[in-house]
C-alpha positions in Angstrom: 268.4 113.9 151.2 270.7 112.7 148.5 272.3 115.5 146.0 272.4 115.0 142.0 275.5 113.1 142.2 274.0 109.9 144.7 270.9 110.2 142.3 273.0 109.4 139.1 275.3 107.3 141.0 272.2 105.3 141.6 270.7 105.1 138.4 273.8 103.8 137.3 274.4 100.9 139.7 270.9 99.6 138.7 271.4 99.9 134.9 274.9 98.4 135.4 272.9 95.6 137.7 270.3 94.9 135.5 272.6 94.7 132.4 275.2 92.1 133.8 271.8 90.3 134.8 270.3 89.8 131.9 273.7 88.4 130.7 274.7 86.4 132.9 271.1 84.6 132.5 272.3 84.0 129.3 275.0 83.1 129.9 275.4 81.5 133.4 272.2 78.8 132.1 274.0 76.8 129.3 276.9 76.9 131.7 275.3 75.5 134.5 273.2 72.9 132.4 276.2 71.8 131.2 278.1 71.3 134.5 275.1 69.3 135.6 274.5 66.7 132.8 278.5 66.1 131.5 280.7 63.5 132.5 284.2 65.4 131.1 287.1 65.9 132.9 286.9 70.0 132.0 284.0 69.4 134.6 285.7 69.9 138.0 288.3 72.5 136.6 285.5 74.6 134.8 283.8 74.3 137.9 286.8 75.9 139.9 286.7 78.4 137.5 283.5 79.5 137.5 283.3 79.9 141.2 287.3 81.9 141.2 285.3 85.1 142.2 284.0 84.3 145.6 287.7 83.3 146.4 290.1 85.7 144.5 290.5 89.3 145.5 288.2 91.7 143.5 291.3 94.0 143.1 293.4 91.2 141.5 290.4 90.1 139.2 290.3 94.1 138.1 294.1 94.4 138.0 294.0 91.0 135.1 290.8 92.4 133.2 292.4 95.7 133.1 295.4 94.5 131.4 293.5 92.5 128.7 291.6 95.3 127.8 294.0 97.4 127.7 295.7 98.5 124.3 298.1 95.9 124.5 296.1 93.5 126.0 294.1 90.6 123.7 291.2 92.0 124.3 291.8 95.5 123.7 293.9 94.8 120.0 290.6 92.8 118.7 288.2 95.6 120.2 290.7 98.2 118.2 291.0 96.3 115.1 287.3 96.6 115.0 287.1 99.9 115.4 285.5 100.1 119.2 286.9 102.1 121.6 289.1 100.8 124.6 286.5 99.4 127.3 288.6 100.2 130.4 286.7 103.5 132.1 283.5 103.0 129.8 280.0 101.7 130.7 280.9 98.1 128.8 283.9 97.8 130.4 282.1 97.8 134.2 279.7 95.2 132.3 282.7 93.1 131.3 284.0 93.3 134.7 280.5 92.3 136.3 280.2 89.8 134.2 283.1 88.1 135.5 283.0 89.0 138.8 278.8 87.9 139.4 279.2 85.3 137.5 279.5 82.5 140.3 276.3 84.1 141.9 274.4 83.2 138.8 275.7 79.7 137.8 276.0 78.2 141.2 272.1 78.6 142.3 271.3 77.4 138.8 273.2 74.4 138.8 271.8 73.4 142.2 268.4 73.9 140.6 269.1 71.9 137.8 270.6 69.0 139.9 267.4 68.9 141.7 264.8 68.3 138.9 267.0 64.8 137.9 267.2 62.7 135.4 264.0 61.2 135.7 261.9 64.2 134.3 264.1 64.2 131.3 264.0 60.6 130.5 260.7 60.7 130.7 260.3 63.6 128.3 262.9 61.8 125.9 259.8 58.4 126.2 257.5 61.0 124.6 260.1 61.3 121.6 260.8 65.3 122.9 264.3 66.6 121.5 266.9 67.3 124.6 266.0 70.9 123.3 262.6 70.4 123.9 262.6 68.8 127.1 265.4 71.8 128.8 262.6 74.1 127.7 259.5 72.4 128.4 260.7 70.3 131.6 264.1 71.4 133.3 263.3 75.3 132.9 260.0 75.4 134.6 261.2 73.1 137.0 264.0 75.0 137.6 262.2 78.4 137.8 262.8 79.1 141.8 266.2 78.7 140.9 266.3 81.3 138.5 264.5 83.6 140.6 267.2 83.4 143.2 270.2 83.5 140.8 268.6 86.5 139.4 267.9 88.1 142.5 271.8 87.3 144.0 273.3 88.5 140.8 271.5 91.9 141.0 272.3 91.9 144.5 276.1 91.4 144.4 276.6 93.6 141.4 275.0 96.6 143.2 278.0 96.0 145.9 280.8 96.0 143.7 283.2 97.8 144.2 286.9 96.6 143.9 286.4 95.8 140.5 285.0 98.7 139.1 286.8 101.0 140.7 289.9 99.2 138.5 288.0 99.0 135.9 285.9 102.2 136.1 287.6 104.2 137.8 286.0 107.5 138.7 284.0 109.3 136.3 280.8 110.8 137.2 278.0 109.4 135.2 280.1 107.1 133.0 281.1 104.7 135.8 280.9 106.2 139.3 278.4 103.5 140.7 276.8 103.9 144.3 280.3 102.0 146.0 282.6 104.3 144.7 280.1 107.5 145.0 280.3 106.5 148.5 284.4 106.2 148.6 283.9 109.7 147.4 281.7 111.2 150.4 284.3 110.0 153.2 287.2 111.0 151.5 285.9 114.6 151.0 284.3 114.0 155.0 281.0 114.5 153.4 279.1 111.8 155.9 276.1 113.3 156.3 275.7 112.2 152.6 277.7 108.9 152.9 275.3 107.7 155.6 271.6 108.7 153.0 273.4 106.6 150.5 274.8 103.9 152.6 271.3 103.7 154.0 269.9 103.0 151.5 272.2 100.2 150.0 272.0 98.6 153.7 268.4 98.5 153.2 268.2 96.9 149.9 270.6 94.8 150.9 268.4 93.5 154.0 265.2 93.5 151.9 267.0 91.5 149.2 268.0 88.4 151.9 264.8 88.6 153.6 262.9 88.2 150.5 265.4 84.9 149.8 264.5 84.0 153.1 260.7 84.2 152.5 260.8 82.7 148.6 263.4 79.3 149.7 260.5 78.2 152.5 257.6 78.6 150.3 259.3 77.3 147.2 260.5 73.7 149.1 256.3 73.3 150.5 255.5 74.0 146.8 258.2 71.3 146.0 
């Protein structure tokens, strides 16, 4: 059975998870859209930027985002100067963090989406005198819908996981920023596994549930294509 402290540990993760979600769909869709349709030279190095996260180590991405939020970090002197309290060990600041660190899990699945509707549906909606607006809405989004299911789904996914980062960012504070990863950090070092393995079950299985329900969605979404 899992104590008070997994319980609010979860509840955390998933309104940290569902938070950096919602964001990143804002977010991560221009971005992708854009690194589909342009032609600049900002396209490849934007790209490589985009994607850092899967490469660079979670603790150096923390350590950087730590020091720009910091007090005398950019960050932190405009959130001071307008009278917000310093994100590092605060709620926002794990958002921030996600943000950045999910974000390649977002924008990569939704560029691929996009490059696979093609031009032709949008020259065709330009024919019928729709607005580029009009036609991302009305064509290239419902088109691109599968996509956003499974950027939606990864991003979720990999922000539940996190650990690295919010543990620099976070740190340790029971219901403030202790998600599920670090509750479990917690268990082993106090040799509590009995309760490490209930909530380590449990992310295992979401875990599994989550790629076989990206397994079952890609094969019915390419007959549907």
């Amino acid at each position: 059975m899992l104590d008070s402290e997994a319980l609010q540990a979860l509840w955390l993760t998933l309104q940290l998870s569902t938070v950096v979600t919602l964001i990143l769909l804002v977010i991560g869709t221009p971005i992708a859209w854009w690194l589909v349709q342009t032609r600049h030279w900002l396209k490849r190095p934007i790209g490589a930027l985009v994607a850092l996260p899967l490469v660079l180590p979670p603790s150096v991405l923390g350590f950087y985002l730590l020091l720009a939020m910091g007090p005398q970090g950019l960050v932190g002197q405009f959130t001071r100067a307008l009278g917000i309290d310093q994100l590092p060990f605060t709620f926002w600041g794990l958002v921030i963090a996600s943000v950045f660190y999910s974000l390649p899990f977002m924008v990569q699945p939704l560029q691929t989406a996009f490059e696979a509707v093609g031009k032709r549906p949008m020259e065709v909606a330009a024919t019928l005198r729709a607005t580029p607006l009009d036609a991302f809405f009305s064509v290239a989004l419902p088109m691109a819908l599968p996509g956003f299911v499974t950027a939606s789904i990864m991003t979720f996914a990999h922000t539940v996981g996190e650990f690295g980062v919010v543990l620099m960012i976070g740190g340790n504070i029971a219901g403030q920023t202790r998600v599920a990863s670090v509750q479990i950090y917690d268990y082993v070092e106090a040799m509590q596994y009995s309760q490490a393995h209930s909530l380590s079950a449990i992310l295992l299985l979401f875990s599994f549930l989550v790629l076989l329900a990206l397994q079952v969605w890609r094969p019915q979404t390419k007959r549907e294509v």
